[in-house]
C-alpha positions as CSV (number, residue, x, y, z in Angstrom):
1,X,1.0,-46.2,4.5
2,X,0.7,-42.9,3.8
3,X,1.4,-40.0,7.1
4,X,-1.2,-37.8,7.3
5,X,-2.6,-35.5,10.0
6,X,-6.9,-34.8,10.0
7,X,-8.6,-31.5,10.9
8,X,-10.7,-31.8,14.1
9,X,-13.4,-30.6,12.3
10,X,-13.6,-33.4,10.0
11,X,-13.1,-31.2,6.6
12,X,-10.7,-34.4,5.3
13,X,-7.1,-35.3,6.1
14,X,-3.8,-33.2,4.6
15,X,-0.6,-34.7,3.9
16,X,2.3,-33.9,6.1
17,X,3.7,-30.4,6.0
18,X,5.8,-29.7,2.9
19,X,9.4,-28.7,4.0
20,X,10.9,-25.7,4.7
21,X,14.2,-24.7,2.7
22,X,17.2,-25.9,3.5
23,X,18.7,-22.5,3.8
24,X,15.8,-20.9,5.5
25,X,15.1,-24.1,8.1
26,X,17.9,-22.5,10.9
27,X,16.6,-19.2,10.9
28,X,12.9,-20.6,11.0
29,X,14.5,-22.7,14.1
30,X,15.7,-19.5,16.1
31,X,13.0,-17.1,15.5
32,X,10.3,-19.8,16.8
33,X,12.6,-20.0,19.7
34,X,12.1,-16.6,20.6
35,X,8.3,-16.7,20.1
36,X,6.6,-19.5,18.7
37,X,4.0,-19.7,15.5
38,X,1.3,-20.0,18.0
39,X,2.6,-16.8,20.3
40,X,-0.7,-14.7,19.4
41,X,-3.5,-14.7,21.8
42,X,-6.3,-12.5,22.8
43,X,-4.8,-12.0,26.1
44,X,-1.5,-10.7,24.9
45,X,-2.0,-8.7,22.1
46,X,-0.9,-5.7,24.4
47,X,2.4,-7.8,25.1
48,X,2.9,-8.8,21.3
49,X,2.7,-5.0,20.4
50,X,6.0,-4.0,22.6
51,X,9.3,-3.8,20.4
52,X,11.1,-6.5,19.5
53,X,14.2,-6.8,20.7
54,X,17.2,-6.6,18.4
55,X,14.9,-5.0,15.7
56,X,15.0,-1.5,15.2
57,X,12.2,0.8,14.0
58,X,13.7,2.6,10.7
59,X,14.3,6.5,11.3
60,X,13.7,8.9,8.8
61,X,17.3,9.2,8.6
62,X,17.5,5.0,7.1
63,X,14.4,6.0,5.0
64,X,15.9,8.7,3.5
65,X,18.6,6.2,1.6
66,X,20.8,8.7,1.6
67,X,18.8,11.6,0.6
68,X,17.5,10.1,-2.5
69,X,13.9,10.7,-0.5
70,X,12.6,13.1,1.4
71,X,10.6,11.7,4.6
72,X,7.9,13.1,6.6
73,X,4.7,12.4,8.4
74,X,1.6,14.0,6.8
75,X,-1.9,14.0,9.0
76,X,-4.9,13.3,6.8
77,X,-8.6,12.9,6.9
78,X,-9.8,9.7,8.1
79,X,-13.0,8.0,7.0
80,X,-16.2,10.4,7.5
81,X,-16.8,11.0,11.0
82,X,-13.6,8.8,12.6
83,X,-10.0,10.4,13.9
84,X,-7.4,11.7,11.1
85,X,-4.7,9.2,9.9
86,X,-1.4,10.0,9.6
87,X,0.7,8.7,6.6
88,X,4.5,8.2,6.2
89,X,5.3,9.9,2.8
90,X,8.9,9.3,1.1
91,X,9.2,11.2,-2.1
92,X,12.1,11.5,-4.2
93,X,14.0,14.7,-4.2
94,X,14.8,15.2,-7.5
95,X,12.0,14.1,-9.6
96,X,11.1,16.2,-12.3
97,X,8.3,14.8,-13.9
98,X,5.4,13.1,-11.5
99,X,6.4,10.0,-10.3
100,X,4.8,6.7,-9.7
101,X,4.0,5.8,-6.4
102,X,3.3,2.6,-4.4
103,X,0.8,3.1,-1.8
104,X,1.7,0.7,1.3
105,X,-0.2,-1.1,4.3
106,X,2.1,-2.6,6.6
107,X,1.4,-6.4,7.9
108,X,1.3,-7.4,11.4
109,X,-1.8,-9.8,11.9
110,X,-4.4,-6.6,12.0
111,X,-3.4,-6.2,15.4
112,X,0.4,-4.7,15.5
113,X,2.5,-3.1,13.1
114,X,3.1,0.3,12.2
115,X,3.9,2.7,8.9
116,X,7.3,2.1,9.5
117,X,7.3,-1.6,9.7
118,X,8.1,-3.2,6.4
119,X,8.9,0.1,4.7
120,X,12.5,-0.9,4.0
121,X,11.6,-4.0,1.6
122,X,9.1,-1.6,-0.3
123,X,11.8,1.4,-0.3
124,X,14.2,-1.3,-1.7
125,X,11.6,-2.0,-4.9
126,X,10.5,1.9,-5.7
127,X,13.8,3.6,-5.3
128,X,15.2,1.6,-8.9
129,X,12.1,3.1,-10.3
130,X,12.1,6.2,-9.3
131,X,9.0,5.8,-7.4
132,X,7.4,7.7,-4.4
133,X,6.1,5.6,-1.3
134,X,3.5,6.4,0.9
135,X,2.7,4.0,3.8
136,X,-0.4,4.6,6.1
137,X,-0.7,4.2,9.9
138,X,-4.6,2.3,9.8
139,X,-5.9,2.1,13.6
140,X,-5.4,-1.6,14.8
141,X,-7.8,-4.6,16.3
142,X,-9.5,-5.2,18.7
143,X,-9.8,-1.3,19.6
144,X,-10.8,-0.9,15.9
145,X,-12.6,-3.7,14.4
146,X,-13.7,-3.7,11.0
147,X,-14.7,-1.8,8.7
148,X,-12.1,0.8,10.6
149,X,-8.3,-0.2,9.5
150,X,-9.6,-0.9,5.8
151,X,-11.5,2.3,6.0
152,X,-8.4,4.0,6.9
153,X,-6.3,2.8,4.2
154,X,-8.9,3.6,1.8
155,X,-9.1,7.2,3.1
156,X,-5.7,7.7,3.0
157,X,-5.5,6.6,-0.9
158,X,-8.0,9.0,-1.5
159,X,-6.5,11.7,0.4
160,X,-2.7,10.4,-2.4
161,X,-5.0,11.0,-5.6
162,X,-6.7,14.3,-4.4
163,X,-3.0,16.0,-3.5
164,X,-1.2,14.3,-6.3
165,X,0.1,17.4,-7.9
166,X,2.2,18.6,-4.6
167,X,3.3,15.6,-4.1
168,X,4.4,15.2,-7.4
169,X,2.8,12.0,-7.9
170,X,1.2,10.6,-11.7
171,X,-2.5,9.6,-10.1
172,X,-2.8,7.3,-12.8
173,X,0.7,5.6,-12.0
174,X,-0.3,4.4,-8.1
175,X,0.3,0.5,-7.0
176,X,-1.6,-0.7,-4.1
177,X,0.6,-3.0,-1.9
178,X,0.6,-4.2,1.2
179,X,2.1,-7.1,3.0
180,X,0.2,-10.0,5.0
181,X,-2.6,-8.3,6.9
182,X,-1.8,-5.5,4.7
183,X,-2.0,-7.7,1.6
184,X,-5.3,-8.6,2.9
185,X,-6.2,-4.8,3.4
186,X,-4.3,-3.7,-0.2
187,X,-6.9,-6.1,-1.8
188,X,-10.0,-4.5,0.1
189,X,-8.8,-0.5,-0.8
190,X,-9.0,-1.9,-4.7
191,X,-12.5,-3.4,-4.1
192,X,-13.4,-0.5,-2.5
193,X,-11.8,1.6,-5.3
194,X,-13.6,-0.2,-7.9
195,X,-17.2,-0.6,-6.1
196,X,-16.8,3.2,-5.3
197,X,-15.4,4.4,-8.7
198,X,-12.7,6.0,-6.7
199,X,-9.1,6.4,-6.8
200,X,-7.2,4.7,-9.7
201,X,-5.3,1.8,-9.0
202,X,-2.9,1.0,-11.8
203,X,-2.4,-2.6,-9.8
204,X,-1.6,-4.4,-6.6
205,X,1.2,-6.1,-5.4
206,X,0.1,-8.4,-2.4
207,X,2.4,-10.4,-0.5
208,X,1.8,-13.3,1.7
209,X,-1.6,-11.6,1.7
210,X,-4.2,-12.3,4.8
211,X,-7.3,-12.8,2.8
212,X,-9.5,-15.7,4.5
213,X,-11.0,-15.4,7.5
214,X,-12.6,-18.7,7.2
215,X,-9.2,-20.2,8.2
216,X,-9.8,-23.7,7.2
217,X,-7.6,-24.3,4.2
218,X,-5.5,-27.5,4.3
219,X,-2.6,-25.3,4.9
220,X,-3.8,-23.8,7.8
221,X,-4.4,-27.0,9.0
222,X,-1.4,-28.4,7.8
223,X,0.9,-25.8,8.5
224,X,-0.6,-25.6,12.4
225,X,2.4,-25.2,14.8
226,X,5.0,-24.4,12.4
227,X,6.7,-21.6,10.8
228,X,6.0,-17.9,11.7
229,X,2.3,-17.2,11.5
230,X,-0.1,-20.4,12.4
231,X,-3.5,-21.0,12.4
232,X,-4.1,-20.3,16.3
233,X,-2.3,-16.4,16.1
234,X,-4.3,-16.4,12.6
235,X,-7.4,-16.9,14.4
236,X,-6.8,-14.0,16.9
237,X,-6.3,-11.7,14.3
238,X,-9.5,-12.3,12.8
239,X,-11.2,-12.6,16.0
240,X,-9.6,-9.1,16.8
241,X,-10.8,-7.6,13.5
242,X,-14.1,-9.0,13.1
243,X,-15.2,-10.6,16.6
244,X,-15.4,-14.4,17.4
245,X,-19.0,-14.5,16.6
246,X,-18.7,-13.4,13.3
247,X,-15.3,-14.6,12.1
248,X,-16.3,-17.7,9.8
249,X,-20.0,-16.9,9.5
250,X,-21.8,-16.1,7.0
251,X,-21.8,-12.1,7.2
252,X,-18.2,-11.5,6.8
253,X,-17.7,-8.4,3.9
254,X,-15.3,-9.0,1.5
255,X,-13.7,-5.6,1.8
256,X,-12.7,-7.6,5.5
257,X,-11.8,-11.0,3.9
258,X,-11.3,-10.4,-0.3
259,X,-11.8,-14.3,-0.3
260,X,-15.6,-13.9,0.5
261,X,-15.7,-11.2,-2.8
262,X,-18.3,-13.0,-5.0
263,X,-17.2,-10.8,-7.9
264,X,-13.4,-10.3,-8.5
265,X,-13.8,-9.2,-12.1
266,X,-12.5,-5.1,-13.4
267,X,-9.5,-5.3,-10.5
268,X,-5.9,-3.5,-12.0
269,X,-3.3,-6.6,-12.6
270,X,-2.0,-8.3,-9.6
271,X,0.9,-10.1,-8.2
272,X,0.2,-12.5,-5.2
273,X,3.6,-14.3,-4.0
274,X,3.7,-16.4,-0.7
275,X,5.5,-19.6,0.7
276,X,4.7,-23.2,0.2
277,X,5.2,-23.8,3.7
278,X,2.5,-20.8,5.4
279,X,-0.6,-20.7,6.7
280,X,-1.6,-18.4,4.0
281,X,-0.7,-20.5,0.9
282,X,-4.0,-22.4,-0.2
283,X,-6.1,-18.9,0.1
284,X,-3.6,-17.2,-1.7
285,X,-3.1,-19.8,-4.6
286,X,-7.3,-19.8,-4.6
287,X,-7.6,-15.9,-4.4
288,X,-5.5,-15.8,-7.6
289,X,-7.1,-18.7,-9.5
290,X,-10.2,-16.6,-9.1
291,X,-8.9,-13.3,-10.2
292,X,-8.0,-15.4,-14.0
293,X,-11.2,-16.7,-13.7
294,X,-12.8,-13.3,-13.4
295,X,-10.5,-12.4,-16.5
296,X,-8.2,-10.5,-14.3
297,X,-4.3,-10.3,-15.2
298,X,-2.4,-12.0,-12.1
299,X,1.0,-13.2,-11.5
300,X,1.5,-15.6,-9.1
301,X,4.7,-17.2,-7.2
302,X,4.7,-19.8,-4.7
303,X,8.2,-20.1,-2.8
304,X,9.2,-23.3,-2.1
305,X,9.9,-24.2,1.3
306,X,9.6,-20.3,2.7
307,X,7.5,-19.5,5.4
308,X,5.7,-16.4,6.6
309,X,7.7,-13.5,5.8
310,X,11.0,-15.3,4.7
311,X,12.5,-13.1,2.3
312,X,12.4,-9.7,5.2
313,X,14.7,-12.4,7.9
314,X,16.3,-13.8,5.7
315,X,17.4,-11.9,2.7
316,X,20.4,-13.2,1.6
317,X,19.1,-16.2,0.7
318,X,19.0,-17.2,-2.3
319,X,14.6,-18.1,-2.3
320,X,14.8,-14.5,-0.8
321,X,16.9,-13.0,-3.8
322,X,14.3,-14.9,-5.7
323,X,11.7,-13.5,-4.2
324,X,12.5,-9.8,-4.3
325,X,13.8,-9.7,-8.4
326,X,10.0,-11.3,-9.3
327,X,8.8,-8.6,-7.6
328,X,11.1,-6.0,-8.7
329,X,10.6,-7.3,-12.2
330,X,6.7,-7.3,-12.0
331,X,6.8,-3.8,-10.7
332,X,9.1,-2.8,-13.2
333,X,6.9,-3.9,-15.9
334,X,3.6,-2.0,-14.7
335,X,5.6,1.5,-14.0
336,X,8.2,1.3,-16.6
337,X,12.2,2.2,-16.2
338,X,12.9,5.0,-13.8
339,X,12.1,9.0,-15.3
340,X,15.6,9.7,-17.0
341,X,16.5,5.6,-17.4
342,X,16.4,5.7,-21.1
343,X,18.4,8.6,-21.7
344,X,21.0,7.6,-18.9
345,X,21.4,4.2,-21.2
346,X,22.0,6.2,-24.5
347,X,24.6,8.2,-22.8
């Protein structure tokens, strides 16, 4: 007889949870130990937002990578009528034509995080290319519920295309990205940018993205109580960003959840990646089957065995490496070789 677990809610059973990788299974095994998949609550979102410790916040000095960028914070406009926004700019020094430039929303559930958290990772893709980054400090949840943090990101993309020519960015040559929450709020800044006829996207790179606030995919409920990110510290970051009374209902925008967008059609190529063994999986997988349906051009990679996040605790293993060169590839192929590659190679 088959094992099989059945949603309280009586949406129809899911088999047992696929396995995490071998070589990612120990480090899944100490990180729970220090706080579990379920850790995130209303009550302690305060607590949760306190550094963890062992990890250390990147200084401008580590951003820098050796003074291949210049780093600085840069206050902004926010949305009409709400406080300014600051952003984290890292431009390369010595650009000489405009750069690309891959415009960043850190993760964190909606309701922790920072611009500095995650930047790393995207630093690691962009600086091969040549590419600027520019990561944005949205206000969090509950204190600022939607439409506020996507709002903010949005703002701060138009505030990147209006200032292009000092920063020495190509405005045509600008990749939304973002990573879990921030995936989810990466793919709400290009709806908004397409329903607004703003800002040019040239595509987005989403990863692990948060897109459903619905929360009732069979890996939600299959993955419950495992991994990094579960269903119960998914449904406080919802809750936090949209209320309990609304989260699941039939009012939910799709600039808050892209997976309630009844029209995904005219959004720049995409790459969605994301582990067989999250929370996150089924909405992603669905998110891009929708996007080809629209007639959109999406790449998508399903890890097997990684969990929430894998590839930034874990990047020496080998899924990781995976990971990282599909990205790094992808991006390579929307931006093209770093300015001076080709004649570097004929030398």
């Amino acid at each position: 007889m088959t094992t099989h677990v059945t949603d309280r809610s009586g949406t129809g059973p899911v088999g047992p949870p696929p396995p995490f990788d071998p070589e990612l299974a120990p480090v899944l095994e100490v990180l729970t130990g220090l706080r579990p998949p379920d850790a995130y609550r209303p009550d302690n979102i305060a607590e949760m937002r306190a550094p963890v410790p062992g990890v250390q916040t990147p200084t401008d000095e580590v951003l820098s990578r050796g003074g291949a960028y210049s780093v600085r914070e840069q206050v902004v406009p926010g949305p009409e009528g709400q406080p300014d926004i600051s952003l984290l700019i890292c431009l390369p020094r010595h650009a000489a034509a405009p750069t690309a430039a891959i415009y960043f929303a850190h993760g964190g559930g909606m309701v922790v995080g920072d611009n500095r958290f995650g930047l790393v990772e995207v630093l690691d893709l962009a600086e091969p290319l040549g590419a600027a980054v520019v990561s944005v400090e949205y206000r969090l949840a509950p204190e600022t519920p939607h439409p506020g943090p996507v709002e903010d990101c949005y703002a701060g993309l138009v505030w990147v295309a209006g200032h292009a020519h000092e920063l020495n960015v190509d405005p045509e040559r600008v990749v939304v990205a973002g990573s879990s929450a921030g995936g989810g709020l990466a793919a709400g800044v290009g709806l908004l940018a397409r329903d607004r006829g703003g800002p040019a996207v040239l595509a987005q790179l989403l990863l692990s993205p948060m897109l459903d606030d619905r929360n009732d995919s069979p890996s939600a409920r299959q993955m419950r109580g495992l991994g990094i990110w579960d269903s119960s510290s998914n449904e406080t970051g919802w809750n936090a960003l949209l209320g309990a009374g609304v989260r699941g209902g039939p009012d939910v925008s799709p600039y808050a959840a892209p997976a309630r967008a009844a029209d995904l059609s005219g959004l720049p190529p995409t790459f969605i990646d994301v582990g067989s063994a999250e929370t996150f999986r089924d909405e992603d997988v669905a998110h891009a089957s929708r996007l080809w349906q629209a007639g959109c051009r999406v790449e998508l990679h399903v890890w097997p065995g990684g969990f929430h996040g894998f590839d930034v605790v874990a990047p020496r293993a080998a899924l990781s490496r995976d990971a990282v060169a599909a990205r790094a590839a992808w991006l390579r192929r929307q931006l093209g070789p770093a300015p001076g590659a080709a004649e570097a190679a004929q030398r």
